[in-house]
N, C-alpha and C positions, 0 to 999 in steps of 0.2 A: 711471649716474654716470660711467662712462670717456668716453663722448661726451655730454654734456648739452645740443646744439645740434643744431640742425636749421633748415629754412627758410633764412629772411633775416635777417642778422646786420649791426646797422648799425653804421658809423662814424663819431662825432661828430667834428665838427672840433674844434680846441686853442683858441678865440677869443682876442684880445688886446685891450687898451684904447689909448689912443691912445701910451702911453708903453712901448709892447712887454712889458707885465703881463698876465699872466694871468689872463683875465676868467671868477672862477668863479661869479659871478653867470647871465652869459650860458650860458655852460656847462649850468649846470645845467635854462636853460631849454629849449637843443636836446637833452639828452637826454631830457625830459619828453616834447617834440615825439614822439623817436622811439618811446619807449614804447606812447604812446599812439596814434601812429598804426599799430601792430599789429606791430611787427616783432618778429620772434620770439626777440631778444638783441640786448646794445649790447657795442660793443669800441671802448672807448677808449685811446686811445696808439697809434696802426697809423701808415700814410703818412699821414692823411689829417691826423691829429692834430698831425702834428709831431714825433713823437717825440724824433729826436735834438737838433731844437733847445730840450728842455726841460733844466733843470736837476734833480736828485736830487729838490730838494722839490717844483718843480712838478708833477714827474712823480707823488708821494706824494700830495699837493692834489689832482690829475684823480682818483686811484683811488677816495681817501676820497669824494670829491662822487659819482660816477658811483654808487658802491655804496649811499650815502647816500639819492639821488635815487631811482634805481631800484625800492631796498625790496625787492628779492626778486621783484619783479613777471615780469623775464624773467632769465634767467642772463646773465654779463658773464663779456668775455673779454677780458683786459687786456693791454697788448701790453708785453713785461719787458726788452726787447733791451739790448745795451749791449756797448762793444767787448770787453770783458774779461769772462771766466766768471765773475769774485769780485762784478762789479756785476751780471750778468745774476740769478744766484744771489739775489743782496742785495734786487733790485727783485720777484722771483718770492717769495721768502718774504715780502716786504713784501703782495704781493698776495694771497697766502694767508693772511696772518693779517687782510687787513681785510675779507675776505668774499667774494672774486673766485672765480666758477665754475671756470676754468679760465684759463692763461696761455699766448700767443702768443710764440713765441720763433724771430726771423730771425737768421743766424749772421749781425753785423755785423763788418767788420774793415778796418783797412786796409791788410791782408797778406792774398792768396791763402792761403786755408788747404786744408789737404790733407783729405780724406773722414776720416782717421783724428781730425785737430786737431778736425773738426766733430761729428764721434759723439761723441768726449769731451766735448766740451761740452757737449752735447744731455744726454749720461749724468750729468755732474756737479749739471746743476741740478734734473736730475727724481732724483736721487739726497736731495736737499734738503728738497722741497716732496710731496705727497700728491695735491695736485689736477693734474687731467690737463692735459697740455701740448698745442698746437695746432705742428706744424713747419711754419713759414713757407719757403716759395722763392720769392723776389720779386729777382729778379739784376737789376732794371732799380734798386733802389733798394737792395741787399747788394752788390751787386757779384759776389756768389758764386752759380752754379747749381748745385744738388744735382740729383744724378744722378737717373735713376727709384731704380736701384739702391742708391743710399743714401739716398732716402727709404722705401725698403720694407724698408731695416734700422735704421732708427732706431725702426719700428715695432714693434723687437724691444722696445725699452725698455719695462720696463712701464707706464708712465704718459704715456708719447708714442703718444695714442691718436689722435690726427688733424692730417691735414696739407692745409695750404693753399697750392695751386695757381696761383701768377700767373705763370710764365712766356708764358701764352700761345698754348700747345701743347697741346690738347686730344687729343692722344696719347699724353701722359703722363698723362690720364685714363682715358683706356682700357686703357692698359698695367698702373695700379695698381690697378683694376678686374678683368682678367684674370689678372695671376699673385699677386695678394693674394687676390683676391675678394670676392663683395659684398659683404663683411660691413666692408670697408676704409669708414671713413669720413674723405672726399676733400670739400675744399670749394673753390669758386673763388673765384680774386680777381682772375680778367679779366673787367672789366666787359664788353667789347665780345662776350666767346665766353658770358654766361647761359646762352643757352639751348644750344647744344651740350656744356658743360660738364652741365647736369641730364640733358641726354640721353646723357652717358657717366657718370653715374648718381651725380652730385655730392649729398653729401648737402644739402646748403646754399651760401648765394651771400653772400658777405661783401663788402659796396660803402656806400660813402659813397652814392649815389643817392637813398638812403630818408630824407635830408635835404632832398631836390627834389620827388620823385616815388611816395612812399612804395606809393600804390596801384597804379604800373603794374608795381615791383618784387615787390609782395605778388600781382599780378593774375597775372604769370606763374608763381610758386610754385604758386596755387592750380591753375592748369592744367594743370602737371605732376603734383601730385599728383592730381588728378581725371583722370591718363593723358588730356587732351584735348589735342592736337599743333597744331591747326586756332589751337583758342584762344590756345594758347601761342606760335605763331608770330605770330598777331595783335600780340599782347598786348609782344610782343620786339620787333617791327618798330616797331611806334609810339613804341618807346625808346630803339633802339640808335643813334640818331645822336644825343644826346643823351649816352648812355654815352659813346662815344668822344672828345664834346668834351671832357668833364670830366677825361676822363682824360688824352688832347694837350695839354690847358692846364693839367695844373695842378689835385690835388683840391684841394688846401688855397685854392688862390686861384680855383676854378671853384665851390666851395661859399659860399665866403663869398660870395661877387655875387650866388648862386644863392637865398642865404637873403635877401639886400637886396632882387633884384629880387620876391622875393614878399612881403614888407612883415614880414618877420624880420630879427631881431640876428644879422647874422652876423658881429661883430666886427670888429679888424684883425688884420694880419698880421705876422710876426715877421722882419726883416730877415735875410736879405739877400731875402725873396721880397718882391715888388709885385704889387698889384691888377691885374687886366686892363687890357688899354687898352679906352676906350669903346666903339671897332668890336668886341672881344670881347663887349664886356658885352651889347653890341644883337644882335649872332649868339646868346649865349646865351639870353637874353627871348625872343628868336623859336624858340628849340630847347624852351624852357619853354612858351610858348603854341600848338607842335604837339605837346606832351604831355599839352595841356589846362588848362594853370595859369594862372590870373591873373593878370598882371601891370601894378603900380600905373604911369598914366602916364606918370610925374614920373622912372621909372625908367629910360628910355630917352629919348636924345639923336636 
């Protein structure tokens, strides 16, 4: 129950209609997507979602639909962030009482906070809610890097049972592997580092991807876990240029093209971000079709 995730844990995007509303129709149909194409948990509300460009209720509408949709099928990890602890709090209890396995929580701010400002935080909300917390470091989108050393004492908390890794630094996977141990469960959220993240013993890989390519994400899981290195190198290679784009351009606007060009609703986008330009889109199709994907003619210029 303190870690209820494992594998590959995906993230739906936040789709919009043409009048920058929240499309929970569509929504609900790329979370069905990802269920069903095997992925081992859905988190909704991360980067890829949009987070901070939703509103209170929106963000309340993603939780209810995702939890709704889902049914218990795979656990959900909901992303609660917000600049202040009294809404971080607000949106974490919201998500514990409408069924949410556990909540992701990135210290947002737009003040340098000090390790101490951030422990309190982390303490106050898990002080709150029951279900286990995931500690986000993502400094490319917080603005803030937590230390190794202050993610392996947040660990103190009792209900900050895992933390997720996107700096990029697969050193600090190793590090909270060695003086935690393996019992630390550590997840990535650098698309481009998968497969050296599992092999510093990540327990799971948390990517929008499995909106694209669900099988080459799921294919390298399986070959980790079947210790096959051969396969899993294969299996990463045939992917990681593909990871990279999505992530240089842009999840929120590399997914939605990603879902057009394979003949899915990937909605619009929420001002101030814009679609690709079309040279992106035809670089993307071609990054889709050496992954093995179909895609419909009409979709590239």
């Amino acid at each position: 129950m303190n870690v209820p995730f494992n594998g590959i844990i995906a993230y739906p995007i936040t789709p919009f209609d043409e009048k920058e509303r929240v499309d929970i129709t569509v929504f609900k149909k790329q979370v069905e997507r990802l269920v069903t194409s095997g992925t081992h948990g859905i988190a909704p509300l991360g980067s890829t979602g949009v987070l901070p460009y939703l509103s209170d209720e929106e963000k309340e509408a993603v939780t209810e639909a995702t939890i709704k949709q889902v049914n218990k099928r795979v656990p959900i990890l909901v992303g609660v962030s917000s600049l202040t602890t009294e809404r971080t709090i607000y949106h974490a209890k919201f998500a514990e009482s409408a069924g949410a396995t556990a909540v992701m929580v990135i210290p947002m701010s737009y003040w340098k906070l000090t390790d101490e400002e951030i422990f309190s935080h982390y303490d106050a909300v898990a002080s709150k809610i029951t279900i286990p917390i995931m500690a986000y470091n993502n400094p490319a989108t917080a603005g803030i890097d937590m230390s190794p050393n202050l993610l392996r004492r947040l660990l103190e908390i009792p209900n900050v049972t895992m933390i997720k890794e996107s700096t990029g630094d697969v050193q600090r996977m190793h590090y909270l592997r060695k003086e935690i141990g393996e019992e630390v469960a550590f997840f990535n959220g650098a698309n481009p580092l998968a497969l050296a993240a599992f092999a510093a013993g990540a327990k799971g890989w948390c990517t929008a991807a499995p909106n694209l390519i669900p099988e080459l994400n799921l294919g390298l899981y399986a070959a980790i876990r079947d210790n096959d290195l051969v396969r899993a190198q294969g299996t990463f290679y045939k992917q990681v240029k593909l990871l990279r784009f999505i992530v240089e351009k842009g999840l929120p606007r590399s997914i939605k093209e990603g879902l057009n060009l394979l003949g899915e609703e990937g909605g619009q986008l929420r001002s101030p971000l814009k679609q690709l330009s079309q040279m992106e889109i035809n670089e993307l199709a071609s990054l889709l079709g050496e992954c093995g994907k179909d895609i419909k003619p009409t979709a590239m210029v």
